[in-house]
C-alpha positions in Angstrom: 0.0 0.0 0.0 1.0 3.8 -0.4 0.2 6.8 1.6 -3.3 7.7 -0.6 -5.8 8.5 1.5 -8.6 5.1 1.1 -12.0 6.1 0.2 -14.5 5.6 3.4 -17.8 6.0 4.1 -18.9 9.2 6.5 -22.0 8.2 8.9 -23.2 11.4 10.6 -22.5 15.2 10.9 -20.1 16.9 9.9 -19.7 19.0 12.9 -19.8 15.7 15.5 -18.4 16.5 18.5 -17.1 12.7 18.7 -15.4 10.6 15.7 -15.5 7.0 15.5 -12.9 5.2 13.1 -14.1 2.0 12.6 -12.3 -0.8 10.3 -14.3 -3.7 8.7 -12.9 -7.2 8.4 -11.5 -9.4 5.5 -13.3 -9.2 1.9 -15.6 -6.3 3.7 -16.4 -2.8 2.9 -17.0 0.3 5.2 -20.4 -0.2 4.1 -20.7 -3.5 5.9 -20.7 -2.1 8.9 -23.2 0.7 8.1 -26.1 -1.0 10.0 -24.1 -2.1 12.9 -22.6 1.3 13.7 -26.1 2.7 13.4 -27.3 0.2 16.1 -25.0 2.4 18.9 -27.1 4.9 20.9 -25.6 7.9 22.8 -26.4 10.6 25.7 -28.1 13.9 24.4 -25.6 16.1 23.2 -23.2 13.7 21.8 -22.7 13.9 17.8 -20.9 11.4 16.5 -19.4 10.5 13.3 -18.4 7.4 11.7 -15.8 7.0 9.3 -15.9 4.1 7.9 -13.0 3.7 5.3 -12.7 0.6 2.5 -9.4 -1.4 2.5 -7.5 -1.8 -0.8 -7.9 -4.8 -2.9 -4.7 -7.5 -2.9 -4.1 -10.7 -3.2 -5.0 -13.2 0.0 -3.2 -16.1 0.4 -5.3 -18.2 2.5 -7.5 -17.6 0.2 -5.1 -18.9 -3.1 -4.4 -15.9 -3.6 -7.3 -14.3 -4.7 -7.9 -10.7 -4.9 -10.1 -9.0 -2.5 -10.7 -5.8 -0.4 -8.1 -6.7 3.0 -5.6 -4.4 5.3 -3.2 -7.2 5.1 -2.3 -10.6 4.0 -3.6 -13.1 5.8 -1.1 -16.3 5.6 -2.9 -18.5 7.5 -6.5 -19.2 9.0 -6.3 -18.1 12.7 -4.0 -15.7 12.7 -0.5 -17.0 12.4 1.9 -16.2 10.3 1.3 -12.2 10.4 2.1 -10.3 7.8 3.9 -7.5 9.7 4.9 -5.4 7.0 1.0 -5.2 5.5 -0.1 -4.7 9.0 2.8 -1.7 9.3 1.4 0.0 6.1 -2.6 -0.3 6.6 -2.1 1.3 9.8 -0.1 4.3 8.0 -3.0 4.8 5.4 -5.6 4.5 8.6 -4.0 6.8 10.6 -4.3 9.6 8.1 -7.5 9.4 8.9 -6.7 10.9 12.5 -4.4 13.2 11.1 -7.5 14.6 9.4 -9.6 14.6 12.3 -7.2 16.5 14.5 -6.7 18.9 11.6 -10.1 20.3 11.2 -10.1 20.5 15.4 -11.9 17.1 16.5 -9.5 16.5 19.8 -7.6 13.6 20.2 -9.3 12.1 23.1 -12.7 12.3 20.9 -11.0 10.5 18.2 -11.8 6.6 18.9 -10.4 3.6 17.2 -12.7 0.7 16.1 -11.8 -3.1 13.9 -13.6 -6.2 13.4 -11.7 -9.0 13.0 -8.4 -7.8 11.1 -9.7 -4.1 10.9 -9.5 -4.9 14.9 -6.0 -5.9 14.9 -4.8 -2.7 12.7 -7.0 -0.8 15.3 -5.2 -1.9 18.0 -1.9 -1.4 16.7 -2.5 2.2 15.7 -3.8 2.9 18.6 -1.3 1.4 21.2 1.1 3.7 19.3 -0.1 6.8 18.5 1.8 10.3 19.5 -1.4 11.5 21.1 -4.2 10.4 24.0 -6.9 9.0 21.5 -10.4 7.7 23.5 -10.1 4.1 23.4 -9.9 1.1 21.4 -11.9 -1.3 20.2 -11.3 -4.6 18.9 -14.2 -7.3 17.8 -13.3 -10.9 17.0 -9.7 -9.9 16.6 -6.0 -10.3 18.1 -3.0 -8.6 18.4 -0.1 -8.7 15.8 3.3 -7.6 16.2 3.3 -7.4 19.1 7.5 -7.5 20.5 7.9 -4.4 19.2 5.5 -2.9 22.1 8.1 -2.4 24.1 9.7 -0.1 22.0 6.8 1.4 19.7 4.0 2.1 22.6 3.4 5.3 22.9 3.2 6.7 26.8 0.2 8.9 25.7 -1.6 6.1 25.4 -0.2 3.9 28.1 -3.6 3.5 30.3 -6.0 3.8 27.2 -9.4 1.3 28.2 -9.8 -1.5 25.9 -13.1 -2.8 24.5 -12.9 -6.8 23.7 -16.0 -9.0 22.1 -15.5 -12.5 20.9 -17.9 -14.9 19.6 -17.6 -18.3 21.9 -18.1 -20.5 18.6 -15.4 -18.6 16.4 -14.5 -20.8 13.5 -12.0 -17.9 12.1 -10.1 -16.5 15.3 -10.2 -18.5 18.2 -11.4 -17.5 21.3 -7.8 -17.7 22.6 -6.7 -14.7 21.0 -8.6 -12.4 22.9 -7.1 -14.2 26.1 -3.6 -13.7 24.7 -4.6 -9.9 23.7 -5.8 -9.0 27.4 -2.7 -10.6 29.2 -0.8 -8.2 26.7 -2.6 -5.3 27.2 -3.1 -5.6 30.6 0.8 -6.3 31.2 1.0 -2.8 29.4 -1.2 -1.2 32.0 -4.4 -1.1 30.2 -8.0 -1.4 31.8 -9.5 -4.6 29.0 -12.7 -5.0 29.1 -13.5 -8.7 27.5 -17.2 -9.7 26.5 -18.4 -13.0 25.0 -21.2 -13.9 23.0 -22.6 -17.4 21.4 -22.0 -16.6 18.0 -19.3 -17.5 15.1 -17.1 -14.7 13.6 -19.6 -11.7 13.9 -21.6 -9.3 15.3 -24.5 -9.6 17.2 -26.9 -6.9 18.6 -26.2 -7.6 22.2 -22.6 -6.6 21.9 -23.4 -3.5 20.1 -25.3 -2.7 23.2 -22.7 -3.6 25.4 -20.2 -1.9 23.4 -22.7 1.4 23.9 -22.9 1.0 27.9 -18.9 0.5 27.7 -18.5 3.8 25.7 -20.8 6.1 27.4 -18.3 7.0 30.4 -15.1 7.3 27.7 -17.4 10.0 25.9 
């Protein structure tokens, strides 16, 4: 990938006072994700945004190669194998998105970081090591990748950042595991994690939307 700013989908005003950066999953669009960001409810006198940005089409390996919209390569079905360097770029091209933000005067710590699945992961990574005290992080039927170079990358302005964590229980794709592994990590880091489960495959469901809304309403 280069530095282009990606194309993305805008869900609300223009003059929110809140901005949600939110990151689909393999073979996705920003627009699958439309309905589910919709679903979140806020306090009177919260406007929030949702930017919603497509990945560029490559080639997939697990999936013989073929060409589809993904952040990175994905080498292997659960998550092994990372492809660092894909990981490393996507997270350049998303963070312009930020840069943006900050630019037209949306504060940092309204700015709030959102993935399912491998948009999670590259959510997580950008946000563990950006220059300046974002909201929080969310990660949905993800994990964590690259993770040795923590010790070196994290930024402190983020050091304590809270941590939103939903997993489905039957998860074909990611195992459950990996959000055990990504809560020791964080938490090791000094983050608060919060970790929710839900009896579903690799998804989405209502019920952690609504979770995900309680979670949020005290980080507003």
């Amino acid at each position: 990938m280069d530095t282009e700013t990606l194309d993305c989908l805008k869900i609300g005003p223009d003059d929110a006072t809140h901005v949600f950066l939110w990151l689909h999953g393999l073979g996705d669009s920003g627009h699958g994700h439309a309905d589910v960001v919709r679903m979140l409810e806020f306090p009177d006198g919260i406007r929030a945004q949702f930017v919603l940005p497509h990945a560029p089409r490559r080639s997939v390996s697990v999936n013989n190669g073929a060409i589809m919209p993904a952040w990175y390569d994905i080498r292997s079905i659960g998550g092994g194998q990372h492809d660092i360097g894909g990981i490393r770029d996507a997270a350049d091209r998303v963070s312009l998105f930020i840069d943006r933000e900050l630019d037209r005067g949306v504060p940092a710590e309204r700015i709030f970081l959102c993935g399912f699945s491998q948009g999670g992961c590259v959510a997580l990574h950008i946000a563990l090591r950006y220059p300046e005290r974002l909201g929080c992080a969310v990660g949905l039927s993800t994990y964590m990748a690259d993770v040795a170079s923590l010790d070196a990358e994290a930024a402190p302005e983020n050091a304590d950042l809270p941590v939103f964590l939903g997993h489905g229980l039957r998860d074909p794709m990611v195992p459950i595991s990996a959000m055990s592994h990504a809560k020791d990590k964080l938490e090791s880091l000094g983050h608060e994690v919060t970790c929710a489960t839900y009896p579903m495959e690799h998804a989405i469901c209502p019920e952690e939307v609504a979770d995900l809304g309680l979670w949020l309403r005290p980080r507003l």
